[in-house]
N, C-alpha and C positions, 0 to 999 in steps of 0.2 A: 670420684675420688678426690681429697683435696690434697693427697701428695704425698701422705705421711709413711713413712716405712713400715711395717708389719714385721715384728722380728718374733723368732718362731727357735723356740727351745728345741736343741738337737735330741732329746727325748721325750717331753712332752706334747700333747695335743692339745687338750682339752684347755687346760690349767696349769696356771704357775704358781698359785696360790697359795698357801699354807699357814690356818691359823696358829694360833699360839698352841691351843688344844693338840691337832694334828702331829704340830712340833714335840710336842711332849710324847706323844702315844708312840711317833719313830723311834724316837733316842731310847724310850720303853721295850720296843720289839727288838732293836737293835742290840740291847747289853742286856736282854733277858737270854736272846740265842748262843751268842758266845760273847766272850769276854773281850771286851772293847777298848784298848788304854785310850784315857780323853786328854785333851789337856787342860791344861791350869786356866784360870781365867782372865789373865793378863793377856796369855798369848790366845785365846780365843777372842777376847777382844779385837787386838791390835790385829787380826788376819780378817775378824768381818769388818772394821774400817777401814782396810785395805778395798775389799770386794765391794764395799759403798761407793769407794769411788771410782770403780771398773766402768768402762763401757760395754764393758761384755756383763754386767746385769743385769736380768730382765723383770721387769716387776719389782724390783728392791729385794729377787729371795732368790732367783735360778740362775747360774750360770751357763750362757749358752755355750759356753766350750765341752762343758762335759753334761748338763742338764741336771745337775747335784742341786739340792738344795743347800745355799750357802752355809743355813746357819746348824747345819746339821754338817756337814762334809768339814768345817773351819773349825767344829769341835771334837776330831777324830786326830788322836796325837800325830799320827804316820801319813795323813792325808796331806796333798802338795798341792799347788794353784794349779789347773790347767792352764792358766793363759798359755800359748803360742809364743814360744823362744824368748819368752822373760815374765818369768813366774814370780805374781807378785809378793807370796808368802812360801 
């Protein structure tokens, strides 16, 4: 072992991954089911540049607080930061 920490999504196993495609087909399944208010794009923005600079992101896309995929979870109007007692959006 050379030391390095191993951080491990609080829901996932496998993978944290998600391509662009992928990305697309959620947000697809998602507001094809029920009706999903999103937000605007300024504030979807300025909440995944928030979660860019978290330490609690793993791979550049999962949050290990709640295992949401950032860029899916940051474009759900009513969805909150999990961080831990200071939520960064």
């Amino acid at each position: 072992m050379d030391g390095t920490t191993i951080q491990e999504c609080k829901s996932c196993r496998d993978t944290v991954r998600m391509s662009e495609q992928e990305l697309r087909q959620v947000f697809g399944e998602v507001l094809h089911v029920r009706e999903v208010k999103l937000t605007d794009g300024e504030t979807y923005e300025a909440r995944l540049a928030m979660c860019r600079q978290c330490d609690a992101l793993l791979d550049g896309t999962t949050c290990l607080h709640c295992g949401c995929v950032v860029s899916v979870k940051a474009k759900l109007r009513h969805a909150r930061c999990p961080y831990p007692f200071d939520p960064r959006w």
